[in-house]
C-alpha positions as CSV (number, residue, x, y, z in Angstrom):
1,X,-17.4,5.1,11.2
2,X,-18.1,1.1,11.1
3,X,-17.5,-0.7,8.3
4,X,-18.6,-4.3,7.1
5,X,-16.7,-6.4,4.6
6,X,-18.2,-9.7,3.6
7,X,-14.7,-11.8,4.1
8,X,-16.3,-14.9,5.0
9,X,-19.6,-14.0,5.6
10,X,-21.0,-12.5,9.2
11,X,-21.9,-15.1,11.4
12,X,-22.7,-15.5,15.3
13,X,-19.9,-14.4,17.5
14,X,-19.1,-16.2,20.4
15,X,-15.3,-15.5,21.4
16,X,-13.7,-12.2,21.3
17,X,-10.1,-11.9,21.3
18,X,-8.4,-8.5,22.5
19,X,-5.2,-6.7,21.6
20,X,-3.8,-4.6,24.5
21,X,-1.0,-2.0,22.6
22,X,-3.0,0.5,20.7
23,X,-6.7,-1.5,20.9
24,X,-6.7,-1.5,24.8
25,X,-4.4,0.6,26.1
26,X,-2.9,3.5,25.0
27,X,0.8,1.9,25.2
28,X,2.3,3.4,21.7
29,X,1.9,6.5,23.2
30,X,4.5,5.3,26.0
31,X,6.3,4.3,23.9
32,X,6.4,7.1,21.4
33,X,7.2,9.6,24.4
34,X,9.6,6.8,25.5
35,X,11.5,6.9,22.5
36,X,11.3,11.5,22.0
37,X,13.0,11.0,25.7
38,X,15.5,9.2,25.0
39,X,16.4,10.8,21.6
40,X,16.7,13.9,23.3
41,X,19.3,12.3,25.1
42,X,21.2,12.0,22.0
43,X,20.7,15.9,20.5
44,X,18.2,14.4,18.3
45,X,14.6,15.4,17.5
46,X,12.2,13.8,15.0
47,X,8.9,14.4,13.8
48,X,6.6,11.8,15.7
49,X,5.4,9.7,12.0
50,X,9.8,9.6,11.8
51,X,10.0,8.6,14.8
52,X,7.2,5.5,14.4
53,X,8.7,4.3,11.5
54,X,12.1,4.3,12.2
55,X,12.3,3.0,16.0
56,X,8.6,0.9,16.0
57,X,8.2,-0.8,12.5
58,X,11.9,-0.7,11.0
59,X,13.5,-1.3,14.1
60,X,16.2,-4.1,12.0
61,X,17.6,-0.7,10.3
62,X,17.5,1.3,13.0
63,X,21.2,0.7,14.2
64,X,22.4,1.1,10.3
65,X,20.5,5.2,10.2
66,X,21.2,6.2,13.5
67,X,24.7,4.7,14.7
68,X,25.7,6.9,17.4
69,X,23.0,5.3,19.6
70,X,23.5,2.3,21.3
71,X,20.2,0.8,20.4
72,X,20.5,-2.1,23.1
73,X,20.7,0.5,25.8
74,X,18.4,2.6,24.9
75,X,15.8,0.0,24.5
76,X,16.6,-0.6,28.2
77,X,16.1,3.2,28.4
78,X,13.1,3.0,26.7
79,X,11.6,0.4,28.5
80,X,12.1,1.8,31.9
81,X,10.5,5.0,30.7
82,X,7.2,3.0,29.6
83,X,7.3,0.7,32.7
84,X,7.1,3.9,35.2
85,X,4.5,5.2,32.9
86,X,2.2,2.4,33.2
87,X,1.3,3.9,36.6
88,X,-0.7,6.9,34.7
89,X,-1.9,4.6,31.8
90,X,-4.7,5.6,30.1
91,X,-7.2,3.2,28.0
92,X,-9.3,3.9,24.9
93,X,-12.7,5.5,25.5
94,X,-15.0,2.7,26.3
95,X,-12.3,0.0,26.6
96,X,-13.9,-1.2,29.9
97,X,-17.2,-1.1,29.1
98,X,-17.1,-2.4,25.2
99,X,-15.3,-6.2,27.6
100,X,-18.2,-5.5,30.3
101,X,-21.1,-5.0,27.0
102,X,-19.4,-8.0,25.0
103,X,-19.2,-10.2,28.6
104,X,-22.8,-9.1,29.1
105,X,-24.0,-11.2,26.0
106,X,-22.3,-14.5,26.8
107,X,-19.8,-14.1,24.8
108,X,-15.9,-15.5,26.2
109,X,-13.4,-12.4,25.7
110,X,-10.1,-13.4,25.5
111,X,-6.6,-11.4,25.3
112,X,-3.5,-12.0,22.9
113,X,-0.5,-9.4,22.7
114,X,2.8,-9.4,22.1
115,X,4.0,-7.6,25.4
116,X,5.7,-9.0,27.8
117,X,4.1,-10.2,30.8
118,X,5.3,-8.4,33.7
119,X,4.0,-4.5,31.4
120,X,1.1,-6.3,30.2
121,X,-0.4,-7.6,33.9
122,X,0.8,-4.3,35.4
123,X,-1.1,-2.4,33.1
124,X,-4.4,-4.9,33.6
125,X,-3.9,-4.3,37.4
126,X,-3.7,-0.9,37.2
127,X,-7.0,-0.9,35.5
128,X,-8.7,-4.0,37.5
129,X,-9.1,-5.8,33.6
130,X,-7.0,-9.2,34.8
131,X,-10.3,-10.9,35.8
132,X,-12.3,-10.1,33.0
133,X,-10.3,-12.6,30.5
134,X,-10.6,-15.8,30.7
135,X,-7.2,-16.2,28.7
136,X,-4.5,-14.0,28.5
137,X,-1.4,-14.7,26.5
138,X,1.6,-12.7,26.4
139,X,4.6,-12.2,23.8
140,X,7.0,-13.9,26.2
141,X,4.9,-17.2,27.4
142,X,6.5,-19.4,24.2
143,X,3.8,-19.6,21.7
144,X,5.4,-17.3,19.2
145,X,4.4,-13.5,18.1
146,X,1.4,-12.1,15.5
147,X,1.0,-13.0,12.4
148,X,1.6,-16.4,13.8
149,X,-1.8,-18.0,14.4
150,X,0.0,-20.2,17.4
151,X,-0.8,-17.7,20.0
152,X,-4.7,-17.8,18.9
153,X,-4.8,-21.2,18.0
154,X,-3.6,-22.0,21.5
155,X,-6.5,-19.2,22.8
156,X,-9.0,-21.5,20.9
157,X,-8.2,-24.5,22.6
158,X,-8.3,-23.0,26.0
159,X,-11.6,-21.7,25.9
160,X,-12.8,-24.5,23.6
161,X,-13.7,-21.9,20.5
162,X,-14.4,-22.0,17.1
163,X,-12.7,-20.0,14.9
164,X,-15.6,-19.3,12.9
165,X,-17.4,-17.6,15.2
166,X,-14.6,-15.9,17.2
167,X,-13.7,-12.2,16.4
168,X,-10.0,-11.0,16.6
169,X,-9.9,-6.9,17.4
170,X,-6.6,-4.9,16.6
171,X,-5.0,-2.4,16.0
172,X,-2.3,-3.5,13.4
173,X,-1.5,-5.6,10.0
174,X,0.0,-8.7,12.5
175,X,-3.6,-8.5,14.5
176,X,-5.4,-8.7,10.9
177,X,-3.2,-11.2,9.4
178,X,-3.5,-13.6,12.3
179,X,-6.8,-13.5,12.6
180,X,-6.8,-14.6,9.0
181,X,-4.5,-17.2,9.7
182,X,-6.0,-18.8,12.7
183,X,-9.4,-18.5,10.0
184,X,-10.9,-16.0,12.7
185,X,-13.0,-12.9,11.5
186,X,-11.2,-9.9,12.3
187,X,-12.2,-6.2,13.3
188,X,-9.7,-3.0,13.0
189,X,-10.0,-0.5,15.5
190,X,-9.0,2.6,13.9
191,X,-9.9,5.6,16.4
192,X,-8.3,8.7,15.4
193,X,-5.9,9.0,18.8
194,X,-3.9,6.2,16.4
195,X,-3.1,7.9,13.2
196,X,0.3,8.7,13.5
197,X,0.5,4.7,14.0
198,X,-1.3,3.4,11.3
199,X,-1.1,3.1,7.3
200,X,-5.1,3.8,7.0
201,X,-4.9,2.3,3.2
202,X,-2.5,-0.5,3.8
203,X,-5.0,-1.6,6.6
204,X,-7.8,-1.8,5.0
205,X,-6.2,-3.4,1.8
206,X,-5.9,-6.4,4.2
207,X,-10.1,-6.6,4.0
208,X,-10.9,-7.1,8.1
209,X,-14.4,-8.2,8.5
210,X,-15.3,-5.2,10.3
211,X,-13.6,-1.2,10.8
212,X,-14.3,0.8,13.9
213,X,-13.1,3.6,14.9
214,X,-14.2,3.8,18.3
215,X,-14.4,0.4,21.0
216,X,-18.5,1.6,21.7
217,X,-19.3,0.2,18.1
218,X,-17.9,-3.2,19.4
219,X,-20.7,-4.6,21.0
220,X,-23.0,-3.9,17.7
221,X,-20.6,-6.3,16.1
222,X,-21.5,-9.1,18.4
């Protein structure tokens, strides 16, 4: 599946700018197992779209619906479970090769996320990815989270690109909405390994430029 919506018109791309969590890397997935651990820890078991809702995208009312956990502790919990996990990460079929393909053209790549540093370079290690951005921004180096355009505007100016012809890919409404906000054209990766993460209608009532579900259809793009 590839879609094409006529936001602002298709034009040249030269930039792309990468999401890690849940476009790169299969982080939620930590995270999710992360989060069944340490619930089990507390007599409790959830169904996994529960368990999304409540402790990924509602985490403000979290403490209010489940108040016999300590929810600062068990985001340390949490945490340390993902961290040792990173050593077995796995990435989205093609992830490598759709940077390698898009590289390949002449095109700058370019990676914006909201995890911290230290999981987000460990995980690029791992994999040998570091080098192949020429800009990587992190949710902890000060220039603010998605939506907020700051982090790509600041992407821009480092590698001297135009928004008009630079293509956001995510996974998720913040990836969307700041592509839309730092006047990027945007692409939602949708593969099916990310349902249990993702409002398919809600998405797409945002109108991305472009829907794929899997990171080979990336290069046709560019």
């Amino acid at each position: 599946m590839m879609k094409y919506h006529s936001r602002v018109g298709r034009v040249k791309v030269e930039t792309v700018i990468f999401d890690w969590d849940g476009t790169m890397a299969m982080t939620l997935h930590l995270w999710l197992a992360g989060w069944k651990n340490e619930l089990s820890n507390h007599d409790t078991e959830l169904p996994d779209e529960h368990i999304v809702q409540d402790f990924f995208y509602e985490y403000h009312k979290t403490q209010l619906k489940y108040p016999y956990i300590d929810m600062d502790k068990s985001a340390i919990s949490v945490r340390d479970h993902v961290e040792s996990g990173l050593e077995n990460l796995t990435l989205y079929d093609h992830a490598e090769q759709a940077v390698l393909a898009v590289k390949s053209r002449d095109i700058q790549t370019a990676l914006v996320t909201s995890s911290s540093r230290p999981l987000v370079e460990k995980g690029l290690n791992i994999h040998a990815l570091t080098d192949q951005f020429l800009s990587i921004l992190a949710g902890d180096d000060g220039f603010g989270h998605k939506p907020s355009p700051i982090p790509f505007n600041e992407t821009l100016k480092r590698l001297d690109a135009n928004p008009e012809t630079t293509l956001v890919i995510g996974d998720s409404a913040a990836d969307i909405n700041a592509a839309h906000n730092a006047n990027c054209q945007s692409c939602l990766f949708m593969p099916p390994e990310n349902a249990v993460f993702q409002d398919a209608a809600y998405l797409s009532s945002l109108k991305p430029n472009f829907t794929i579900e899997s990171l080979n259809q990336l290069v046709d793009l560019t």
